[in-house]
C-alpha positions in Angstrom: 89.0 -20.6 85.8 87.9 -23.5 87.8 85.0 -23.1 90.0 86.7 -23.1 93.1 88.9 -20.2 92.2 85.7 -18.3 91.3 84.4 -19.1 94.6 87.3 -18.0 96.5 87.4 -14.9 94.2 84.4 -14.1 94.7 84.7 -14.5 98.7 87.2 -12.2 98.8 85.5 -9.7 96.4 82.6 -9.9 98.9 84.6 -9.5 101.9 87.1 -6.4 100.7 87.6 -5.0 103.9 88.2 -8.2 106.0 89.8 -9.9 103.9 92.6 -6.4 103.8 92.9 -5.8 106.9 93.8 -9.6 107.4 96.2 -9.2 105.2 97.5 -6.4 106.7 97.2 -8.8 109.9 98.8 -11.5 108.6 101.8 -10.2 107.0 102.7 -8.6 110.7 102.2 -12.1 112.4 104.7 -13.5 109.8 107.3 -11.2 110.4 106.4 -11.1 114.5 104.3 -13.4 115.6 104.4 -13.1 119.5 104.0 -9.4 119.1 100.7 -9.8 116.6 99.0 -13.4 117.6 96.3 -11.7 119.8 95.0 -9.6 116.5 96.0 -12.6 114.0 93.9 -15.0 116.1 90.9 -12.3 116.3 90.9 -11.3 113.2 91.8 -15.0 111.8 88.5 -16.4 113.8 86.2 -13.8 111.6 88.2 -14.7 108.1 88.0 -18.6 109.1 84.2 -18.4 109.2 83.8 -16.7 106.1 85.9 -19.2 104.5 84.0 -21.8 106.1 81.1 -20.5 104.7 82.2 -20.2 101.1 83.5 -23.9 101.5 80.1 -25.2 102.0 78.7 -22.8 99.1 81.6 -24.7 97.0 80.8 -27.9 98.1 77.2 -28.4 100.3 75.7 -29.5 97.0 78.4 -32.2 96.1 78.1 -33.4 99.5 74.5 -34.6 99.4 74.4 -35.6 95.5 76.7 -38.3 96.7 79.5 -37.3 95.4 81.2 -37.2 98.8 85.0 -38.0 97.6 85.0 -35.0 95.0 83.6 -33.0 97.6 86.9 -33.6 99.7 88.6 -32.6 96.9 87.0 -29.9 95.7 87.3 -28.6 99.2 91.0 -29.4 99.4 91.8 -27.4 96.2 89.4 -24.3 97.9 91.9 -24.7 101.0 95.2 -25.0 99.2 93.9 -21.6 97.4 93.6 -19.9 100.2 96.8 -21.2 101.7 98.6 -19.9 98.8 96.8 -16.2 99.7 97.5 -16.6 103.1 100.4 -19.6 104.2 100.0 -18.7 108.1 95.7 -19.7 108.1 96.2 -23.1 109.9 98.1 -20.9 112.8 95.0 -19.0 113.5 94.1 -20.1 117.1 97.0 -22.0 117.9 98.3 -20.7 121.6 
């Protein structure tokens, strides 16, 4: 297992309970979205800072080592994980 899979493992092994009830969230706003944006975008502002948070676990060290352009990758594999947990992230906060 690559390291950012452990890192976004482990985010949502710390997180349990957000991380659900987005889900829960998010699979509502796929089927409806006008009826369940309010909550995604809510509950989606809370799950986007925690992932923000576990991207800069992942990659505040590469940044200043200078390893800059395998930080943007490294962080681009982190986000295409969670895109593949959840397809409908980049819609949180979009009116």
């Amino acid at each position: 297992m690559q390291k950012y899979q452990k890192v976004f493992q482990l985010m949502l092994d710390q997180n349990k309970e957000l991380f659900t009830n987005f889900r829960a969230v998010h699979d509502a706003f796929v089927i409806n979205p006008e009826a369940n944006k309010a909550r995604f975008n809510e509950l989606g502002s809370e799950v986007l800072d925690v992932i923000r948070h576990y991207e800069q676990i992942l990659c505040g060290k590469t940044e200043n080592g200078g390893f800059g352009k395998f930080s943007s990758n490294l962080s681009q594999k982190f986000w295409d994980e969670v895109r593949k947990a959840y397809p409908k992230i980049d819609f949180v906060g979009i009116k």
